[in-house]
NUSEVEX-554454 format. One line per field, with one value per residue (C-alpha): chain; x, y, z; residue in three letters; residue number from 1. Coordinates in steps of 0.25 Angstrom, whole numbers, plus 5000, padded with zeros to 4 digits. Example, Ala and Ser with C-alpha at 12.3 -4.5 7.8 and 13.67 -1.06 7.14 Angstrom:
<pts>
kette = [A | A]
px = [5049 | 5055]
py = [4982 | 4996]
pz = [5031 | 5029]
rest = [ala | ser]
nr = [1 | 2]
</pts>
This chain:
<pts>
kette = [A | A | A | A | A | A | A | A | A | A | A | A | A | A | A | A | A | A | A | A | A | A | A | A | A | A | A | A | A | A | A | A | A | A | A | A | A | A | A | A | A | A | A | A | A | A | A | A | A | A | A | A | A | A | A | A | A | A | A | A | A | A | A | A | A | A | A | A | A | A | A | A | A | A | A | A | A | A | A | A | A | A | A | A | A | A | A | A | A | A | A | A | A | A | A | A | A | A | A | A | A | A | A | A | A | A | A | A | A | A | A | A | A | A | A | A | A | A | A | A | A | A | A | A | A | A | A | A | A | A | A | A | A | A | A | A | A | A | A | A | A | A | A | A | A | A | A | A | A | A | A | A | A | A | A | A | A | A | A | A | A | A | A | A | A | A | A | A | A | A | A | A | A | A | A | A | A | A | A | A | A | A | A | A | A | A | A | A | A | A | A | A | A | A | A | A | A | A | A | A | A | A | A | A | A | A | A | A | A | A | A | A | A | A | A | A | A | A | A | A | A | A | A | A | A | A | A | A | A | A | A | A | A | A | A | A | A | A | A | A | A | A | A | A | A | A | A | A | A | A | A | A | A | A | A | A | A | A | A | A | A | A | A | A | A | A | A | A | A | A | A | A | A | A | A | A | A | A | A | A | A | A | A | A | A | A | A | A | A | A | A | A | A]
px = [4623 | 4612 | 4612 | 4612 | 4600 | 4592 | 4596 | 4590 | 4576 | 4575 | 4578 | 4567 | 4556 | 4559 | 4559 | 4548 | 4547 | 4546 | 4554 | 4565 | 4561 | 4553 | 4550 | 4545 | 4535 | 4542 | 4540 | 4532 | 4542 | 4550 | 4553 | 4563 | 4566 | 4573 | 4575 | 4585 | 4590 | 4594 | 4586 | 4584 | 4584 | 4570 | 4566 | 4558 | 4556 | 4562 | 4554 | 4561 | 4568 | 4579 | 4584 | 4594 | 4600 | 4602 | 4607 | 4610 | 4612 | 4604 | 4608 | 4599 | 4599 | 4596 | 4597 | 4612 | 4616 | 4616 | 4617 | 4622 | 4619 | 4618 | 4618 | 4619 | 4617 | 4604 | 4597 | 4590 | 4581 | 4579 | 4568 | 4560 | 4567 | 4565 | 4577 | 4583 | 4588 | 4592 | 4595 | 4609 | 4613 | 4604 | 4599 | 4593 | 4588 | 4584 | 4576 | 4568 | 4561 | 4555 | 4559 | 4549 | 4553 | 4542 | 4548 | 4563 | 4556 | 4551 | 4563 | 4573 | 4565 | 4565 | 4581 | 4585 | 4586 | 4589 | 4605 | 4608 | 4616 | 4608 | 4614 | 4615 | 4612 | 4604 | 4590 | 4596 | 4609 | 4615 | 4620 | 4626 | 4616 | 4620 | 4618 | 4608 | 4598 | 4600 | 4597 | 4585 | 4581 | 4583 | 4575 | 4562 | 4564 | 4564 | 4550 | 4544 | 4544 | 4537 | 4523 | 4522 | 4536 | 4534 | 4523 | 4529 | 4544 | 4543 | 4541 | 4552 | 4562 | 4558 | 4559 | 4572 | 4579 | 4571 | 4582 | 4592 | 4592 | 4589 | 4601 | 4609 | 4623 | 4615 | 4602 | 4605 | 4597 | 4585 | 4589 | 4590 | 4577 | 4570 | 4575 | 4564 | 4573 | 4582 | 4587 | 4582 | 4569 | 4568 | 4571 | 4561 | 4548 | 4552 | 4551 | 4537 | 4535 | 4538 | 4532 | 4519 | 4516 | 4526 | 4517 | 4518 | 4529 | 4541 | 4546 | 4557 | 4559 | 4545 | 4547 | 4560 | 4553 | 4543 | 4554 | 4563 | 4574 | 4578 | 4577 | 4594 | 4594 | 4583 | 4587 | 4600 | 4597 | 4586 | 4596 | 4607 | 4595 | 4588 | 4597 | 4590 | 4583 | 4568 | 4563 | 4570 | 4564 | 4551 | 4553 | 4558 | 4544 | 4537 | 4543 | 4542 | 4528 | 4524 | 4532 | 4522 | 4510 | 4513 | 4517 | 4507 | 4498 | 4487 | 4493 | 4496 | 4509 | 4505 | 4496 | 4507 | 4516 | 4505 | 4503 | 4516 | 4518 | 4523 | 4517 | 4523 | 4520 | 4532 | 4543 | 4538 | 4541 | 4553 | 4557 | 4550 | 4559 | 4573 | 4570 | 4565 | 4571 | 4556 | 4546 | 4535 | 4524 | 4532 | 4528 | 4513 | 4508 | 4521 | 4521 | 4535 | 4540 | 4549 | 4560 | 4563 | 4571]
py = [5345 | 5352 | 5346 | 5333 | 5335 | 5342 | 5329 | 5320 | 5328 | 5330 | 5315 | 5312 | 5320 | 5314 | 5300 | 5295 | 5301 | 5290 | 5288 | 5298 | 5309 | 5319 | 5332 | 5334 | 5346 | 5347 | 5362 | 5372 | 5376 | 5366 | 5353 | 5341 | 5336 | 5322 | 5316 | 5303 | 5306 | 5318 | 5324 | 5331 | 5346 | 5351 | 5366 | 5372 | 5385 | 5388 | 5398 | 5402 | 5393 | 5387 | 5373 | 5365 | 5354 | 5342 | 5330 | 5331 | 5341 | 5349 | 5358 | 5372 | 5381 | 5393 | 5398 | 5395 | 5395 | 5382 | 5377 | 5365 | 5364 | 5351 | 5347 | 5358 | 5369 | 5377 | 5383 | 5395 | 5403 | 5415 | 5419 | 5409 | 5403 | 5394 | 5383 | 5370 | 5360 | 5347 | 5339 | 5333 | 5323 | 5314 | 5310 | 5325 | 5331 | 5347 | 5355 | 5365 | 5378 | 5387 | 5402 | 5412 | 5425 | 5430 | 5425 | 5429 | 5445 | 5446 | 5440 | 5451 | 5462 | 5456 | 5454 | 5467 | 5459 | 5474 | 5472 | 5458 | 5457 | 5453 | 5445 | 5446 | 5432 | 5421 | 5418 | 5403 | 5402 | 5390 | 5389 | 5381 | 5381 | 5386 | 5381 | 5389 | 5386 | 5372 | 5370 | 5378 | 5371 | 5358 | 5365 | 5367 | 5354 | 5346 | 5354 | 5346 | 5335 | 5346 | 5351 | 5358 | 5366 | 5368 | 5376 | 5384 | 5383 | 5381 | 5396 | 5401 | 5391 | 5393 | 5409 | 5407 | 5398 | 5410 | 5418 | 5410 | 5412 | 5426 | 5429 | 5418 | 5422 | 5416 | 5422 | 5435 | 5432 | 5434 | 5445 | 5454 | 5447 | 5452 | 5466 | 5474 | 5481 | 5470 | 5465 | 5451 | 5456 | 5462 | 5449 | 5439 | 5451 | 5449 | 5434 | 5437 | 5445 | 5433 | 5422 | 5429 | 5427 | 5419 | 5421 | 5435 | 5440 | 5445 | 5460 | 5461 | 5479 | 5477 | 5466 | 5473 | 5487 | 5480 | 5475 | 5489 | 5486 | 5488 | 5478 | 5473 | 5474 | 5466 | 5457 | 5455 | 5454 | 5444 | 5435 | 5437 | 5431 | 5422 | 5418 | 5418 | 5429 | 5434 | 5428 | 5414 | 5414 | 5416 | 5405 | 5396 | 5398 | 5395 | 5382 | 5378 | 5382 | 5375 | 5363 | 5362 | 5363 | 5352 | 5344 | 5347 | 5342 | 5352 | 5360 | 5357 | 5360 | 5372 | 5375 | 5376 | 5383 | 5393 | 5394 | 5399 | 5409 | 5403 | 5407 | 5395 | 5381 | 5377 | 5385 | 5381 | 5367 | 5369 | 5378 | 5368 | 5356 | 5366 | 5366 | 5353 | 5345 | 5340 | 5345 | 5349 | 5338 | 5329 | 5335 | 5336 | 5332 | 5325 | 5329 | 5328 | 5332 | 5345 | 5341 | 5355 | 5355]
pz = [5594 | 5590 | 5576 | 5581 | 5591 | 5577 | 5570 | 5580 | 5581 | 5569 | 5564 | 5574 | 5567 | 5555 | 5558 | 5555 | 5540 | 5529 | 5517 | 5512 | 5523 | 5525 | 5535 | 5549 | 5553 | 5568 | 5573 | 5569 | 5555 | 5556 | 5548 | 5548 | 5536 | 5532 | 5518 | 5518 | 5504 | 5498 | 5487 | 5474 | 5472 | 5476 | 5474 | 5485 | 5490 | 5503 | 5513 | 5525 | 5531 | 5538 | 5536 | 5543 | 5539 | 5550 | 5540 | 5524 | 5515 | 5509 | 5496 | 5492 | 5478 | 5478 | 5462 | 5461 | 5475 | 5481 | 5496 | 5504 | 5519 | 5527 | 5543 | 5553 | 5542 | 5539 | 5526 | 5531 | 5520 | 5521 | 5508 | 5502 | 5490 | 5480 | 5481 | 5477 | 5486 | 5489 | 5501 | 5495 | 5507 | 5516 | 5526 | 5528 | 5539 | 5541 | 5548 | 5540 | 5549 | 5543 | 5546 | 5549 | 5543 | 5554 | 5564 | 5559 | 5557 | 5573 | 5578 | 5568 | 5575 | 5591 | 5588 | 5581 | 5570 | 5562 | 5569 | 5566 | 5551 | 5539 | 5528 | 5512 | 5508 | 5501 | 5506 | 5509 | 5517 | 5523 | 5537 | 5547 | 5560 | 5572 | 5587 | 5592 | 5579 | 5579 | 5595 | 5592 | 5580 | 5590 | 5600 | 5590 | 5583 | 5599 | 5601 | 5592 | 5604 | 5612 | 5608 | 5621 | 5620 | 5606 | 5607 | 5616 | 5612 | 5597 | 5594 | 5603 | 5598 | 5585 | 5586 | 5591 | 5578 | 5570 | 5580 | 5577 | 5561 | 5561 | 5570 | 5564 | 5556 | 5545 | 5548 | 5541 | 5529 | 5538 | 5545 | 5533 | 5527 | 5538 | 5536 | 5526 | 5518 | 5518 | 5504 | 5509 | 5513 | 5500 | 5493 | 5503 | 5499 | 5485 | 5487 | 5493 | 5479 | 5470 | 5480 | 5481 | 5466 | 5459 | 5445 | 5445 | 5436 | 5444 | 5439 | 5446 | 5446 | 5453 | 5463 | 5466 | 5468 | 5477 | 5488 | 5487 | 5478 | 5463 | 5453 | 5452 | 5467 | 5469 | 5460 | 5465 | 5479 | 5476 | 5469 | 5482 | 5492 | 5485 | 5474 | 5464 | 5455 | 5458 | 5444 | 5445 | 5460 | 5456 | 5445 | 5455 | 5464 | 5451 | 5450 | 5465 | 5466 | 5452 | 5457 | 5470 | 5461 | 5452 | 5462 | 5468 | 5458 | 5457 | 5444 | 5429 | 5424 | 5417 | 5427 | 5438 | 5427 | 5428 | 5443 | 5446 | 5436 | 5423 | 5409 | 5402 | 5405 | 5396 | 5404 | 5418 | 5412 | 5410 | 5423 | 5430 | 5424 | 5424 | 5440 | 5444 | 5434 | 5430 | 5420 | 5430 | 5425 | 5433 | 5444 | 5444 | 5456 | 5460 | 5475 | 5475 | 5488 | 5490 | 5499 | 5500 | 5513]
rest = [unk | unk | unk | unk | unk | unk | unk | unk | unk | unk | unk | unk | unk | unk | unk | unk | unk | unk | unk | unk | unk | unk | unk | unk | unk | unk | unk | unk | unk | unk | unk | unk | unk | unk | unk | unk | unk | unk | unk | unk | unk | unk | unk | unk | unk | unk | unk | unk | unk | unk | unk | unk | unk | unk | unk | unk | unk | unk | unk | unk | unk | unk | unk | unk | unk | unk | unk | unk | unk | unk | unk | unk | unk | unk | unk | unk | unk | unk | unk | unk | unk | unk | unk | unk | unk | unk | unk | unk | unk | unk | unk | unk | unk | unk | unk | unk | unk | unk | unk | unk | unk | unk | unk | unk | unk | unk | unk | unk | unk | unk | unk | unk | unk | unk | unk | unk | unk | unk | unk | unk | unk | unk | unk | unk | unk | unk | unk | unk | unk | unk | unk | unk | unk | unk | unk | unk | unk | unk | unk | unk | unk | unk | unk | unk | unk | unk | unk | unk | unk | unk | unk | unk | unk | unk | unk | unk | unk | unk | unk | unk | unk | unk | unk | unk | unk | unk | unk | unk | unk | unk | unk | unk | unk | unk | unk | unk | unk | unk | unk | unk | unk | unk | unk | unk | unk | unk | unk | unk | unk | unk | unk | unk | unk | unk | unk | unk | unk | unk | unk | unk | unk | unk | unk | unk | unk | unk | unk | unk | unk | unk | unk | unk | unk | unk | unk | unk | unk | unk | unk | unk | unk | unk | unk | unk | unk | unk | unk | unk | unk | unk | unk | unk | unk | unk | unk | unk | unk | unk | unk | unk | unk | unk | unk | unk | unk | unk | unk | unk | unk | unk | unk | unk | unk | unk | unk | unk | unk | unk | unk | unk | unk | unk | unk | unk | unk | unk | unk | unk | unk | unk | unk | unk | unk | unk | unk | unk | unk | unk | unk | unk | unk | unk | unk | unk | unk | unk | unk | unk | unk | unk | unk | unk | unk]
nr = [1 | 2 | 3 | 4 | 5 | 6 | 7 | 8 | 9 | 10 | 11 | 12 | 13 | 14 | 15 | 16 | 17 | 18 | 19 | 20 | 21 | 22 | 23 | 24 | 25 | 26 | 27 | 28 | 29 | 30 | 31 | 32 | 33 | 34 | 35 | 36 | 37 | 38 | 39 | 40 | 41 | 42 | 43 | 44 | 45 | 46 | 47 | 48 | 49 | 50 | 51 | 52 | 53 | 54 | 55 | 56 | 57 | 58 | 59 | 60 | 61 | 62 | 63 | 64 | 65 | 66 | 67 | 68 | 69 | 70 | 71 | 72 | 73 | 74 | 75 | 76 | 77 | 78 | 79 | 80 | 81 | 82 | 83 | 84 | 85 | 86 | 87 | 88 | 89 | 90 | 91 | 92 | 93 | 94 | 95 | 96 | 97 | 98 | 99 | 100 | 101 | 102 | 103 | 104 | 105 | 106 | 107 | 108 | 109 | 110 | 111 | 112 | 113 | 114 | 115 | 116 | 117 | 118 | 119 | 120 | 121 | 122 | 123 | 124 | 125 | 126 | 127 | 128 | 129 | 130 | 131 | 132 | 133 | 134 | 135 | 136 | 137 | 138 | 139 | 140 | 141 | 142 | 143 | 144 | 145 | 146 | 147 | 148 | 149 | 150 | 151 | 152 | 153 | 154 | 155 | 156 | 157 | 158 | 159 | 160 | 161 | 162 | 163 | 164 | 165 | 166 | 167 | 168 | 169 | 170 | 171 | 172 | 173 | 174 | 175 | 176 | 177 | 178 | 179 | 180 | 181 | 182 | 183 | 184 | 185 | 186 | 187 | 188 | 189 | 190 | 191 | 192 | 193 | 194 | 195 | 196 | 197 | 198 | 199 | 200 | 201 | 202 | 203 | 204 | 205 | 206 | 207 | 208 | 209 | 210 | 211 | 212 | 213 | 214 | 215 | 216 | 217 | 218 | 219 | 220 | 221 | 222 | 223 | 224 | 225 | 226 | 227 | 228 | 229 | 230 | 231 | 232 | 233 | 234 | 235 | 236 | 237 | 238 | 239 | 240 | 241 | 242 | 243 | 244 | 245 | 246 | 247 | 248 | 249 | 250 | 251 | 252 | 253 | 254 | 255 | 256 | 257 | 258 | 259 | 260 | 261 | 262 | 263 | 264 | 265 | 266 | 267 | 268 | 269 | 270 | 271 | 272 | 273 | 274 | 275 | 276 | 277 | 278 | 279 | 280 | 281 | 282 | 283 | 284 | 285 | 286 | 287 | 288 | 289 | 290 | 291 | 292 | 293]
</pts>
């Protein structure tokens, strides 16, 4: 029942979006998504956030680990990562929240978050959505029709799905991430490490001593949560962010090669094709869209 009533508001804020679909800013984090066919791969880097699927399918890779989830299942991401995906039935529909680890940190400590379980895991899980998150996803999405309430309400209700995914079965990932001397927590300042300068050589013995573990165990754990190892993430992010600045149209391909970190112009030619399946003068200045979700 649920479902059904997020279907139907959710196929009224996308109604008027031309051609193959598109996105919805509705409430404050929140989006609805449509695309009416289903799409190539597209890499992206996925932030915190939880997406839930109401129509289609929707496929994610995670190094070699990939993920199906469709109607009435949800993506919940716990670290940011760098990802592929493709939407592999259509009509889609999802709604994509953004999730505030803020918000997630206050609400661990107001619910003795310290005695709930934490969870050994991968920073992406699929899940099916229970009840109580999808009535009150409902219930943010409907305060869309209501600026006064929203004002008002949109906070508490959004504070409670917030709740929802940190006491979920599936929220375990988040309750350990919040823990400080938590493996996961670990990992996501490590993530900080790399993402605050992605040109910076990593040295792994150092960033390991930097968020408390030994090089092979951080090495492993990294890989368990993120699936992937710290040096072929930071080449992903290299990739990603090159790919924005030639579409974006304001860098060479040499320049680009050089903004995010690379020494060789003739290797990031060839990274850049291996992953996109283009050379990357195909994309100066393309614009093309990132249907990320």
């Amino acid at each position: 029942m649920h479902l059904e009533g997020l279907i139907e508001q959710a196929l009224r804020r996308v109604s008027k979006l031309s051609g193959s679909g598109g996105s919805a800013q509705t409430m404050p984090g929140l989006l609805v998504l449509r695309r009416d066919a289903p799409s190539a791969i597209e890499a992206s880097l996925y932030e915190p956030v939880l997406c839930l699927i109401l129509q289609g399918r929707k496929q994610l890779s995670l190094g070699a680990e990939t993920l199906s989830f469709g109607p009435g299942e949800c993506l919940l991401v716990s670290h940011d990562l760098p990802v592929r995906s493709r939407i592999t039935k259509a009509p889609y529909l999802a709604l994509v929240l953004a999730v505030d680890v803020a918000t997630i940190r206050k609400l661990y400590d107001e619910v003795a978050g310290s005695a709930l379980d934490g969870a050994r895991g991968r920073a992406a899980e699929t899940h099916r959505a229970d009840p109580g998150l999808l009535d009150a996803l409902r219930r943010y999405l409907k305060l869309a029709d209501a600026p006064a309430d929203a004002k008002v309400l949109g906070p508490l209700v959004l504070k409670e799905i917030h709740y929802r995914l940190l006491t979920a079965p599936f929220g375990g990932m988040l309750r350990s991430l919040i823990r400080y001397d938590s493996i996961e927590s670990a990992v996501a300042r490590a993530i900080g490490h790399i993402r605050g300068d992605i040109r910076a050589r990593i040295e792994i013995p150092e960033l390991a001593r930097r968020v408390g573990m030994s090089a092979s165990s951080f090495h492993k754990h990294f890989r368990a949560v993120t699936s992937t190892t710290p040096l072929q993430y930071q080449k992903e992010l290299r990739l990603i962010e090159a790919r924005r600045l030639l579409k974006k149209g304001g860098a060479s391909v040499t320049a680009a090669a050089l903004d995010v970190g690379y020494e060789s112009a003739s290797q990031f030619s060839r990274e850049y094709a291996r992953k996109f399946g283009v050379p990357p003068s195909r994309d100066l200045g393309a614009r093309v869209e990132n249907r990320g979700f």
